[in-house]
C-alpha positions in Angstrom: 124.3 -10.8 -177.9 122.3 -8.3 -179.6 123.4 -9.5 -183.1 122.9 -12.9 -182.2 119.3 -12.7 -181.1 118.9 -10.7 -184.6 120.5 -13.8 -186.9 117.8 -16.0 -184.5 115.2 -13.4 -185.7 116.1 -13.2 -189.5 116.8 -17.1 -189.9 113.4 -18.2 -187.7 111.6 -15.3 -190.3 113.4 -16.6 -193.4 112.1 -20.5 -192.4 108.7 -19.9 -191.8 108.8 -18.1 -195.5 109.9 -20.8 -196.6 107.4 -23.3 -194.7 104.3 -21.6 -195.5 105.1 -19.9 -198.8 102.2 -17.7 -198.9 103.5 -14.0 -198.2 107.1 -14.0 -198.9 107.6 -13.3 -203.1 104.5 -14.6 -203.7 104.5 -13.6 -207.2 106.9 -15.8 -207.4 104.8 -18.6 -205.5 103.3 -21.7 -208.3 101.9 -23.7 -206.0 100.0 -25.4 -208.6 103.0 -26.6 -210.6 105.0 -27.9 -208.1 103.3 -28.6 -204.7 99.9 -30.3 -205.9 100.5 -31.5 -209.1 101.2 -35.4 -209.4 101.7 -37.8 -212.0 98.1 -39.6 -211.5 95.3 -38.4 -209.7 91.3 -38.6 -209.7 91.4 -34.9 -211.4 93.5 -34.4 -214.6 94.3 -31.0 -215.0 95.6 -28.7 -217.6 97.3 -25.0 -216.8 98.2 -22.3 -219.6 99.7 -18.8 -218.0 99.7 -15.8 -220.5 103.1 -15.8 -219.7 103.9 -19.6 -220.6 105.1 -20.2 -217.4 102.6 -22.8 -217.6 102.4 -24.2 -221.1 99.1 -26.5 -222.0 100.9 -28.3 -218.4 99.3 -31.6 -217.4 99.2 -32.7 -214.2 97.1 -34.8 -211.7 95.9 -33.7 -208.3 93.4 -35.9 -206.2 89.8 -35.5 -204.5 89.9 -33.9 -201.1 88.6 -35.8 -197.8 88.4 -32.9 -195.9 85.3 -31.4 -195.0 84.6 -28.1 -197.4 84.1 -25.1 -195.8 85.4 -23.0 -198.4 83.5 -20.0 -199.5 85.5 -20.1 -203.1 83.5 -23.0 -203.9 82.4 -23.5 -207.2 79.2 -26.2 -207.5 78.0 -28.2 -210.4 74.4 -28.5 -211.2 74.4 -31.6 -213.1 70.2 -31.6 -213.4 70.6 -28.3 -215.4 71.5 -28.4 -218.5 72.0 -26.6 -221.7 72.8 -27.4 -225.1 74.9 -30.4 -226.3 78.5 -29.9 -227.9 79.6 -30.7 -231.1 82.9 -30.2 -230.9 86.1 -27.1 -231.2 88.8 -26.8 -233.5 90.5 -24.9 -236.4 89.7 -23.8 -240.4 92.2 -26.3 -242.3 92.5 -23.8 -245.5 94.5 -24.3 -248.2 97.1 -22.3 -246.5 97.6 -24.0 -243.5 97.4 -27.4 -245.9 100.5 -25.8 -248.0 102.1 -25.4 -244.9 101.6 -28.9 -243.0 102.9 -30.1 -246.2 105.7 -28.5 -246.1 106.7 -29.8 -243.0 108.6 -33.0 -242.1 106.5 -36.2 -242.3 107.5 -36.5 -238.6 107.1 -32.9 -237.8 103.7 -32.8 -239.6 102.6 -35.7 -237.5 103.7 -35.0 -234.2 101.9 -31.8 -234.6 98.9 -33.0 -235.4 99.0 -35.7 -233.1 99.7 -32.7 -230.7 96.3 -30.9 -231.9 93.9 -33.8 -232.7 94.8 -36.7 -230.4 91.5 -37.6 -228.3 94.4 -39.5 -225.9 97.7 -38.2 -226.7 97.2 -34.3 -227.7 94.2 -31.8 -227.3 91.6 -33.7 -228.9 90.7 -31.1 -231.2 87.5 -32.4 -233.2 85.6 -29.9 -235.6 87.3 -28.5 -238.1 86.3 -26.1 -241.6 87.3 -26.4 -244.9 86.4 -24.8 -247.8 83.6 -26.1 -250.8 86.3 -24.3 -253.3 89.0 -21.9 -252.6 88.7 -19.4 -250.0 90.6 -16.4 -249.2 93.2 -18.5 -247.9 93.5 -20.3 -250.2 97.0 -20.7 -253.2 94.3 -19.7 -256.1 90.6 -18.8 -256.8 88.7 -21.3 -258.0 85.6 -23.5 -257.6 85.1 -27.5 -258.2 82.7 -26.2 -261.1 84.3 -23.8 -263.1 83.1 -24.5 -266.5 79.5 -24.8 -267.0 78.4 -28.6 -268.1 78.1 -31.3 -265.5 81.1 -33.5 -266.5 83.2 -30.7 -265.5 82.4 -31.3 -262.2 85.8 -32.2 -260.3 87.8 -31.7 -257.3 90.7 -29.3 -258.0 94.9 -29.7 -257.4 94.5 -27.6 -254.1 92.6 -30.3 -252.8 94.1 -33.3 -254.0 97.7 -32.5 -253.2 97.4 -30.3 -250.2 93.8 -30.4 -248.2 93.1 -33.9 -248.9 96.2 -35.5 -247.7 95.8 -33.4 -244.4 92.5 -34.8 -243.7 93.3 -38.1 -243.7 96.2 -37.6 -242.2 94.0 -36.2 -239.2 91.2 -38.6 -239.6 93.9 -41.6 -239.0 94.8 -39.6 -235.8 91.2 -38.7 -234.6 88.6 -40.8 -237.1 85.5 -39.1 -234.9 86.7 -35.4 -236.0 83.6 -33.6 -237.2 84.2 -31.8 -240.9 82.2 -28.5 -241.5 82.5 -27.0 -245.4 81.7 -23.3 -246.4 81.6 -22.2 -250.1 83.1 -18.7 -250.2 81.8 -18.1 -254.0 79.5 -20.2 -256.6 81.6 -20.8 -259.8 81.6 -17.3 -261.7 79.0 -18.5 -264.4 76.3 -18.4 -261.8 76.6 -14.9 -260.6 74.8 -12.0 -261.4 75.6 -8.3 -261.0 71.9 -8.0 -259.2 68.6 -9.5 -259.1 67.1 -6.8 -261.0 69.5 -6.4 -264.0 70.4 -10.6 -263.8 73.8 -9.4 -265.8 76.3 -11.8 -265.9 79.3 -11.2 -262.9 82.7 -12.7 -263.9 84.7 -12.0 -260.6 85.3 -13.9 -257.7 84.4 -11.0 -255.5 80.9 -10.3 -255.1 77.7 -11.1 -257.3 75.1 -12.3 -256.0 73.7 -16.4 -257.5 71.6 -16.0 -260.1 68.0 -17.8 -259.4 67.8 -20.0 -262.5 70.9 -21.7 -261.4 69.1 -22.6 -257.9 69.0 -26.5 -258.6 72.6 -26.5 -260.4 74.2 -25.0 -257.0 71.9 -27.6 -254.9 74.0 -30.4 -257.3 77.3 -28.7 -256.9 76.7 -28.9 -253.0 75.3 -32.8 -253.6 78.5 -33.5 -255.7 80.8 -31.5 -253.2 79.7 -34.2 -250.3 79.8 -37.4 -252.3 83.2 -36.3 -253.9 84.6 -36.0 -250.5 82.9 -39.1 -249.3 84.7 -41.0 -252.3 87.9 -40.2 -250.5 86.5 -41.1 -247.3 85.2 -38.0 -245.5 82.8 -37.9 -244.4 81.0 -33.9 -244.0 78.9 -33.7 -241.0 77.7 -29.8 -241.8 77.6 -27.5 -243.9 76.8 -23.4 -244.5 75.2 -22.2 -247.3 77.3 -19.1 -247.7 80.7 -17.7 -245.8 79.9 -14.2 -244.9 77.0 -13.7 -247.2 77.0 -10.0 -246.4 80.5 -9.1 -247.3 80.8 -7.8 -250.5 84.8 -7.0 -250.2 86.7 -10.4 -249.6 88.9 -12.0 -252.7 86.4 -14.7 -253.1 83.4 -13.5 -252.0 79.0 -13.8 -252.8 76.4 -11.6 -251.5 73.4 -13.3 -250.1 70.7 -11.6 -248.4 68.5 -14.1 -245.9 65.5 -13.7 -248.8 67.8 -15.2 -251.4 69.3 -18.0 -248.7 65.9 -19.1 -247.6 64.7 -19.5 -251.3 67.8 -21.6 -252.3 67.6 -23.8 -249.4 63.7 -24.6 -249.8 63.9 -24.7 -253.2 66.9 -26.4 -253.8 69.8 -27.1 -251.4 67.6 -29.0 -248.8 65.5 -31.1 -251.0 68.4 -32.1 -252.8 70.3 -33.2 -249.7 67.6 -35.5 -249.2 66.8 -36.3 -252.1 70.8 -37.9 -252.0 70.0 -39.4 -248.7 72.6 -37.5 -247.4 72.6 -36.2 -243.3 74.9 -33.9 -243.8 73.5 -30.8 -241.2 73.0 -27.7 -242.9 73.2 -23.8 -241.1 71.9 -20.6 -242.1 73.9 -17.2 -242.2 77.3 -17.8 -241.2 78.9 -14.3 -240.8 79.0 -11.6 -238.2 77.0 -11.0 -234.9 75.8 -7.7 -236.0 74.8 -8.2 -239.7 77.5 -6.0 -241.1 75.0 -3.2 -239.6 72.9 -3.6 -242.8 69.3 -3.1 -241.0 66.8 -5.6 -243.1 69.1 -8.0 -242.4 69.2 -8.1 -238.8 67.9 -11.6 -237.1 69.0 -13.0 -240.6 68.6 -17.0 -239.1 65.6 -16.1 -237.6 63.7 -14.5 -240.9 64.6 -17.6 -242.9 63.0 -20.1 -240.1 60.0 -18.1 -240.0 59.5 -20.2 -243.2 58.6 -23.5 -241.8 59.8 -25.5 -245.5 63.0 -23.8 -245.5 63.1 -24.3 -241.3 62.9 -27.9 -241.9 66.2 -28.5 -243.5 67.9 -26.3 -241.2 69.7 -27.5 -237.9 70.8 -23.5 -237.2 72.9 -20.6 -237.8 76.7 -20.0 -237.7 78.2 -17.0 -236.2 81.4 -14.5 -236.5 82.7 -11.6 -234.4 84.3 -9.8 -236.5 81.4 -7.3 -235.8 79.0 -7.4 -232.8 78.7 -9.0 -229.5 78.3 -12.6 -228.9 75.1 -11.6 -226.8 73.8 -11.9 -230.1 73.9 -16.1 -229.6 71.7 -16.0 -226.4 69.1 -13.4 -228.8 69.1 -15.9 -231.3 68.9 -18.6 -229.4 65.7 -17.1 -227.6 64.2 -16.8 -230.7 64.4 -19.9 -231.7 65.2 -22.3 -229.0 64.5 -25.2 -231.3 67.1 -24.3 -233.6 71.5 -25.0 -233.0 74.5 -22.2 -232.9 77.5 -22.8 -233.9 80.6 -20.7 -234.0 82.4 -21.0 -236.9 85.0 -18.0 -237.3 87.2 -15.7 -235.4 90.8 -14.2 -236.5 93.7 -12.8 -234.7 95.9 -10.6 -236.5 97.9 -7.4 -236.7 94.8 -5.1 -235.6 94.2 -7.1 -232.2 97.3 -7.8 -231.3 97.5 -11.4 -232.5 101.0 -13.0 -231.1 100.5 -10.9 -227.9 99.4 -13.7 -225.6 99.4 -11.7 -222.0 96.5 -10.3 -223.8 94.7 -12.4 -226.2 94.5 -15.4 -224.4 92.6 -13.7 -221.5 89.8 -11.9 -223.9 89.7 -14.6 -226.6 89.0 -17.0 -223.8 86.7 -14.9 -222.1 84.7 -13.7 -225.4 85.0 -16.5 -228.0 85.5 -19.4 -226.1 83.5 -19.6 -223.0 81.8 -16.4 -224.0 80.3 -18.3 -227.1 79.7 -21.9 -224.9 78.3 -19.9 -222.4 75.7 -18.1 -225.1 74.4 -21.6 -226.3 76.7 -22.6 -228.8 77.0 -26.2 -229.6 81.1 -25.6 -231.1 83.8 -23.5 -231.1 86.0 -22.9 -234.9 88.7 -20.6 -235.0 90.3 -19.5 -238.5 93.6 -21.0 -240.0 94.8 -23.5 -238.0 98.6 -22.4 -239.3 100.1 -19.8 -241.4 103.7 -19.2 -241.4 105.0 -16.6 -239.5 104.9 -13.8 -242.9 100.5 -14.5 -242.2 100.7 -16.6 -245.2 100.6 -17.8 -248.0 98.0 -15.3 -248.5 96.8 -13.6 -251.4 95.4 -9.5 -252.5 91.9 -9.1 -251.7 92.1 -11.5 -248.4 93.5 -10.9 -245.2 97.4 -9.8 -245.1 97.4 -8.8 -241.4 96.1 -12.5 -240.0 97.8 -15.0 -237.9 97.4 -18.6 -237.3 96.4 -20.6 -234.3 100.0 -21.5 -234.7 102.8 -19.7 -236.7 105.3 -21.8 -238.6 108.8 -20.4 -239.3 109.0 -19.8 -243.4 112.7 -20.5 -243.2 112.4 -24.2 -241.8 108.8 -25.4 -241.3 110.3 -26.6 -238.1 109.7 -23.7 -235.3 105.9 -23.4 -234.3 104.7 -20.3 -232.3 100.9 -21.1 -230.8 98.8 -18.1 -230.6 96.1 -17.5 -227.9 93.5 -18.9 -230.7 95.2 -22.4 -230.0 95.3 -22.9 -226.4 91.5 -21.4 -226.2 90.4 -24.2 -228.7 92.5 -26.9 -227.2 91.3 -26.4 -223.0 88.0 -26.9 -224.2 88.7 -29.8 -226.5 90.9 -31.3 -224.0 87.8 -32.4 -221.6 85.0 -31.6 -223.4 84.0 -34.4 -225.8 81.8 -34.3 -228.6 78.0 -35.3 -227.1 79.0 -33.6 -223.9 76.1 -31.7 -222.2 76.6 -28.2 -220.6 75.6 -28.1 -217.4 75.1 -25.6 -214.7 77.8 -24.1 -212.7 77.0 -22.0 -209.9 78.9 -20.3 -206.4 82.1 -18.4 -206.1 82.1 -15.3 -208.2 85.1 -13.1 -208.5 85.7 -10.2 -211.1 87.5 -11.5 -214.1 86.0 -14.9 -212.9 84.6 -16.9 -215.8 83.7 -20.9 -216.0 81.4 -23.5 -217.6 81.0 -27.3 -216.6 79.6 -30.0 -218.6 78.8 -33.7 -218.5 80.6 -36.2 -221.0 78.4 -39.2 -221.9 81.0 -40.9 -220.3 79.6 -39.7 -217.3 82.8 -37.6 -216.4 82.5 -34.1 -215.5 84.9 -31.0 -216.9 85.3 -27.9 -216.0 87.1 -25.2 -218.3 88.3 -21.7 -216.0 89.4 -18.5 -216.9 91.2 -16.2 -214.2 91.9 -12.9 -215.3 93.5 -11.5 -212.1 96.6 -10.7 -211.2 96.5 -13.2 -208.4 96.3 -16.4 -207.8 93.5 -17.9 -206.6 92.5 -20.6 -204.6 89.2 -22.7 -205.9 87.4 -25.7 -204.7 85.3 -27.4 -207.2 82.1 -29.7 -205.9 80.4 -31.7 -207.8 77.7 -32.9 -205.2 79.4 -36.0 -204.5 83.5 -35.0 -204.5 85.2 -32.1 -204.4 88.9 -30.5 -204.5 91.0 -27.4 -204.9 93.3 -26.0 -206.6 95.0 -22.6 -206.5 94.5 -21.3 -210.3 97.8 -19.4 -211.1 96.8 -15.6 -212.0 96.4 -14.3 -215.5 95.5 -18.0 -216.3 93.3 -20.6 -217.9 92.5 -24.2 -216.6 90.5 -27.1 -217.6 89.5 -30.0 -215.5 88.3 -33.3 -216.0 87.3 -36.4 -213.2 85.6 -39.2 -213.3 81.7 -39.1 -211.7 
């Protein structure tokens, strides 16, 4: 009899377990991949664990007609807004080009269909390339390697490897945005100094010699109408990668002085001059200046002159040194003026292919950590290197990753890094024209989020939860609301119809 009331006791314990799944293995517990999720709902919803548990997972849940009395409410503020986004994406070097091409026609285009897709993959929608090579690039080189106009040309690099891919990506996603950085002027223009104006034949540093001002505002004129002959279309560009870094394998030092001389002097004029609206932004390199004091607020000291300020839309940033609090400085400076953010690696120093870890702090400080500091885009670096960090070449970076890894032996297996999935939640339901909005209510340590408006008039909402639980959020928008319980250790981005 005893035993018998103990079976009673163990099976009624075992079904209510079961019934309420709440304290019994809840680790174990994804409510949000198999109770809530549906195949069509008013809220379309996409999950990545640090784990992969949940892998980029779409699903569907509906709008709640229950009253909300939840105190881990979340509430968008759609009368506040911030800044308008551009867009978020990848660098498409001359390495990850080599290595798209090396891939199956049908592999290459299922991947990028994957990646640029506005309805059928991620939507990324801003990517980089390179005016020239770059230090991922298969060779040095610029379009304008011999002095003499009618040696102007674009080079093999581009015509059998970059431009291919960025057709190939336009026919996918013809509204991507295309942003182009010159890692060096061609070597003729260089100078050991400004003092001793010697000439400097190397890639690596140098700094542009001022007499060749207006022929590097033609090489930039040349660049865009070049491009635009093959049917890109540049939306912005920078006037210098990482104009304080001496040490890469293609390389130019620029102070801010010598940057806001070219572009008054030369670089804007001539990009009007050409009719062309091609944006162009200041700096481009890290948030804290390479610690090189006279430099510091470099953006800010060139639009303190109002003719080079008026062919400027902003500044780019990095973070390979610094803090991104660096954005919100800036951007109190000099309200008037964009921020983009144009550059971040992973790699061998940080960890790169761990995701458990990068994909809580990259979303946390590049992605939402940049959005949420006024920037108007989001860029990582290679989009795809193959799983050796290459092709890659002495003097550049031998210890990066991609966004995505492709196996050397096959160009079939792709690994994607944290720098992928970061990019991609924002793209997913964030469009380009979208308007950041505010975003106010539940806060919880390791808690981070950012809504926006789409000029569609639908709302997103990108998460990160970086807690070893899950948690249960409702999300109100003045006029519907609904939960969801966001797995731990994950990210989540939402997007509904107003």
């Amino acid at each position: 009899m005893k035993r018998k009331n103990n079976n009673t006791m163990i099976y009624t314990l075992l079904l209510s377990c079961l019934m309420t799944a709440t304290s019994c293995n809840r680790d174990s517990y994804t409510p949000s991949a198999i109770d809530s999720i549906k195949d069509n709902g008013d809220i379309t919803i996409y999950t990545t664990t640090n784990t992969r548990s949940q892998d980029f997972s779409k699903g569907f849940i509906d709008f709640s007609t229950k009253f909300n009395m939840s105190p881990n409410t979340i509430t968008l503020d759609p009368t506040q807004k911030f800044q308008t986004m551009d867009g978020f994406g990848a660098a498409i070097t001359g390495s990850t080009c080599y290595n798209l091409m090396k891939m199956t026609q049908e592999d290459r285009t299922k991947f990028l269909t994957e990646t640029f897709s506005d309805d059928k993959g991620m939507g990324m929608n801003y990517i980089r390339i390179a005016i020239g090579c770059s230090d991922f690039s298969l060779s040095e080189y610029t379009c304008w390697d011999k002095e003499g106009k009618e040696n102007f040309a674009l080079q093999s690099e581009e015509k059998q490897y970059v431009l291919p891919v960025l057709k190939e990506i336009l026919a996918i996603n013809p509204s991507i945005k295309i942003m182009g950085s010159p890692w060096t002027a061609p070597k003729w223009m260089k100078v050991n100094n400004l003092t001793d104006l010697k000439p400097f034949d190397s890639w690596t540093s140098g700094q542009l010699n001022p007499k060749y001002y207006q022929d590097y505002g033609w090489y930039f004129v040349q660049w865009l109408q070049a491009m635009k002959k093959e049917g890109i279309h540049v939306s912005s560009i920078t006037v210098q990668n990482e104009p304080l870094n001496r040490g890469n394998s293609a390389s130019m030092y620029m102070t801010w002085q010598e940057q806001q001389a070219f572009i008054k002097q030369a670089l804007g004029p001539q990009l009007k001059a050409a009719s062309l609206d091609t944006k162009i932004y200041a700096f481009d390199h890290n948030y804290n200046y390479d610690n090189i004091a006279d430099q510091n607020d470099y953006p800010v000291k060139i639009y303190n002159d109002a003719g080079a300020a008026s062919f400027i839309a902003g500044a780019a940033f990095h973070n390979y040194g610094g803090d991104k609090a660096e954005l919100l400085d800036i951007h109190n400076q000099r309200p008037d003026k964009e921020l983009v953010f144009t550059e971040t690696s992973i790699g061998e120093w940080n960890e790169g292919r761990n995701l458990e870890k990068r994909l809580m702090e990259d979303m946390r400080e590049v992605a939402l950590g940049t959005v949420n500091n006024w920037s108007r885009a989001v860029i990582v670096w290679n989009l795809m290197l193959d799983n050796d960090k290459g092709p890659n070449r002495d003097g550049g970076c031998q210890t990066c990753y991609g966004a995505v890894d492709i196996s050397k032996s096959n160009f079939k297996k792709i690994t994607r890094n944290s720098h992928y999935y970061i990019v991609g939640h924002l793209s997913a339901v964030v469009k380009s024209g979208a308007v950041r909005i505010g975003a106010s209510g539940y806060t919880a340590e390791g808690l981070i989020y950012t809504a926006f408006k789409n000029i569609d008039g639908s709302y997103a909402l990108v998460l990160l939860n970086d807690a070893n639980e899950n948690r249960k959020i409702t999300i109100n928008d003045t006029k519907n609301h609904f939960s969801y319980e966001v797995p731990a250790k994950s990210v989540v981005s939402y997007r509904w119809a107003n």
